[in-house]
N, C-alpha and C positions, 0 to 999 in steps of 0.2 A: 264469820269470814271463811272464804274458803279458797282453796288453792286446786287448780289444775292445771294436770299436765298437757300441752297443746302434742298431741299423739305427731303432727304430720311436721310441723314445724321442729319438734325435736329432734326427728331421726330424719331429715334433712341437715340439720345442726350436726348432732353427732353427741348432743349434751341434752341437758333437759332446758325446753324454753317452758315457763309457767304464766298463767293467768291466774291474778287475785280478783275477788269479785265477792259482791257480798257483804263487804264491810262498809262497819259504821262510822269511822276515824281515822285521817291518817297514822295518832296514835298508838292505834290498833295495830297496822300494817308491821309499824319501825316498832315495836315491841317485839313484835313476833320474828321479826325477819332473820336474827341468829338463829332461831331455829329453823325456819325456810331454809335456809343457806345450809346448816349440818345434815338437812335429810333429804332436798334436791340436789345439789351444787349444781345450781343453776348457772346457764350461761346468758339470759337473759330473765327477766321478770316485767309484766306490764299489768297496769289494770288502768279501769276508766273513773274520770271524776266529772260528775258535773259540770257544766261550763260555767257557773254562776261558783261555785266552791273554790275563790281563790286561797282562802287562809288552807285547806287540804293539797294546794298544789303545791303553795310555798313551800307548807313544811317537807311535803317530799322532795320538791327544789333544795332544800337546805342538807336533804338527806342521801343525793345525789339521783335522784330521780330525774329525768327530763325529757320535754314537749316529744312527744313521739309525730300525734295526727291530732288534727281538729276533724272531729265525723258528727254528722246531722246525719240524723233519722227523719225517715220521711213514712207516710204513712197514703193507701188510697183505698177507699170505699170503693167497689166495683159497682155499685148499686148507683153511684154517682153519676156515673161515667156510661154513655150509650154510645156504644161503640162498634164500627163495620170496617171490614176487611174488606170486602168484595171489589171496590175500585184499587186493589193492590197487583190485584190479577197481570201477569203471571205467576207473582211471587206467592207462597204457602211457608206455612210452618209447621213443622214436625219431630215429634220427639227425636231423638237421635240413637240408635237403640246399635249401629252397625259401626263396626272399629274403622273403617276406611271415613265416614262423615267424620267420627269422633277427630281422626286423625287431620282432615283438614279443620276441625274447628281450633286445632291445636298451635296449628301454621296462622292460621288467625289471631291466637292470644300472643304470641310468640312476635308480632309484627305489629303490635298493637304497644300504646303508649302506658306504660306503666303510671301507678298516680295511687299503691298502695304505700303504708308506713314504711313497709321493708326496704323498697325501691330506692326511697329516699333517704336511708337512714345510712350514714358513714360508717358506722361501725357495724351493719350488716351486710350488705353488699348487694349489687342488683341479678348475680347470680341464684342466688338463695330466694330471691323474690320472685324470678322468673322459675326456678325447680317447685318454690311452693305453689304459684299458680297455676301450675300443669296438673301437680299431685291434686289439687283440689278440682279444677275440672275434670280429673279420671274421678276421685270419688262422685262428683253428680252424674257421670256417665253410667256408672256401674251400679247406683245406688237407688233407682227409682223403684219403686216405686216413692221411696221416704224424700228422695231428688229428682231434679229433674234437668235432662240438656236439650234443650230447643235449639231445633237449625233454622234459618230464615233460608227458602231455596227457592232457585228459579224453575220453575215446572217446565219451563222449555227445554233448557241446557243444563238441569240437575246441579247447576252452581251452588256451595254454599258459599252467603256472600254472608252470614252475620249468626249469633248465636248467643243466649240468652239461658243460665244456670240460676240455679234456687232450691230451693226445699219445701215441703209442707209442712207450718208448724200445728195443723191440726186437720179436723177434715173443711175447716170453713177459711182459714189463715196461713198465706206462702208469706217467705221472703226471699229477694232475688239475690245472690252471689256474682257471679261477673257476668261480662256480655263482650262482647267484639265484633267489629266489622271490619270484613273484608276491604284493603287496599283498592283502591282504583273507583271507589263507588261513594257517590254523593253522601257525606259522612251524616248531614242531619236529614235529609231524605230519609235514609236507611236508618237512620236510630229510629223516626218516626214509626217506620214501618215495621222494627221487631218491637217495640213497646205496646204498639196496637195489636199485635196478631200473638203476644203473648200475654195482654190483661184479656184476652178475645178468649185464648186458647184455659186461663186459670178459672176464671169466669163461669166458662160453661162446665168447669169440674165443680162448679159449686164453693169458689171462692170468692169471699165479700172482703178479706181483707186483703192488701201487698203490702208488705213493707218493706222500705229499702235505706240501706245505710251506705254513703256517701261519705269522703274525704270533703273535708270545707273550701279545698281549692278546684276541687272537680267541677267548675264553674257549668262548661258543656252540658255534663249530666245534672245536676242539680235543674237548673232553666229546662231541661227537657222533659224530667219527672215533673216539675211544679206548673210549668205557662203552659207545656202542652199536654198532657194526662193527668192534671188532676191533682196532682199529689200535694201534700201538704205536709209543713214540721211538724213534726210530733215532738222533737226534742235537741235537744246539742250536747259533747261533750269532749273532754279534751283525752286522750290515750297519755299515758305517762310512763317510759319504761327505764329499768338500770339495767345496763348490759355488765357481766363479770369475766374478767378474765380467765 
């Protein structure tokens, strides 16, 4: 079993939030967790279980654990998928490497529907949701080559109407972090069109894998990775956290 400390979520908090991971029993977890607690003083704790592992959810249910997010993973072969940009013309995509794009990709998340655990969770608040989603799009800002921020822009009138974050988890395998589209524009057009000009753009870096992990109500996104690029479940699971006063 192993415990970390989420670095960006904490010092947003002001305490330590932790992720457990790793383990083989919930058991294990509620054995240890007097000690978690003596040498964190955690203000929140979360890890993931299986979606088929009800007897590990109850007992943490029992132990005051509770339903955080339901997230599916999703997975896409690029080798699959044969893919053109060119009827998108005028629109292009481009790393985002200058603080003035970064800053309207910001105005974008910021205007955008929230639909992560934090958001939705009573006892964190949607302040905290919206400071850790900034905090993390400056990390893929600032962080590429290991990250990466893609803008979707109009080559006429240098718009950026949408923008698409992730990482490289090796030289053959990304996975993507948030995305947003610009107010006023055809919302599934546009997702259309950074999903292609971003498996177009990982693709030619010599990426065969994506992977992307979705909230199970993100109906939108989910339908738009599986019926239109490709993608496919690799897995399901349920988030479970106890927040401490």
């Amino acid at each position: 079993m192993q415990v970390n400390v989420l670095k960006t979520e904490s010092k947003l908090m002001g305490r330590n939030m932790l992720r457990i991971h790793e383990w083989e029993t919930a058991g294990e977890i509620l054995s240890a967790e007097a000690e978690i607690i003596s040498r964190y003083h955690p203000a929140y704790i979360y890890l993931e279980v299986d979606a088929t592992d009800l007897f590990s959810m109850h007992q943490l249910e029992e132990n005051g654990y509770s339903f955080s997010e339901f997230r599916i993973r999703t997975r896409l072969n690029t080798s699959d998928l044969d893919i053109s940009t060119r009827s998108f013309f005028p629109f292009k995509m481009e790393l985002i490497g200058e603080e003035e794009l970064y800053e309207k990709s910001v105005e974008i998340l910021m205007t955008s529907h929230d639909d992560d655990r934090f958001s939705n969770d009573p006892l964190i608040g949607h302040q905290f949701s919206k400071d850790r989603l900034v905090a993390n799009l400056r990390k893929s800002f600032t962080a590429y080559p290991k990250e990466f921020l893609l803008g979707l822009v109009n080559s006429n009138t240098d718009a950026l109407i949408g923008f698409r974050s992730g990482a490289f988890i090796s030289n053959t395998e990304a996975i993507y972090y948030q995305y947003g589209i610009a107010s006023g524009y055809d919302h599934d057009h546009t997702a259309n069109m950074l999903e292609a000009f971003t498996i177009d753009f990982l693709k030619n870096r010599g990426i065969g894998i994506i992977n992307a992990v979705s909230t199970g109500y993100n109906i939108a996104v989910l339908n738009n990775l599986i019926k239109k690029n490709d993608f496919v479940i690799a897995s399901s699971s349920v988030l479970m956290r106890k927040v401490f006063e």
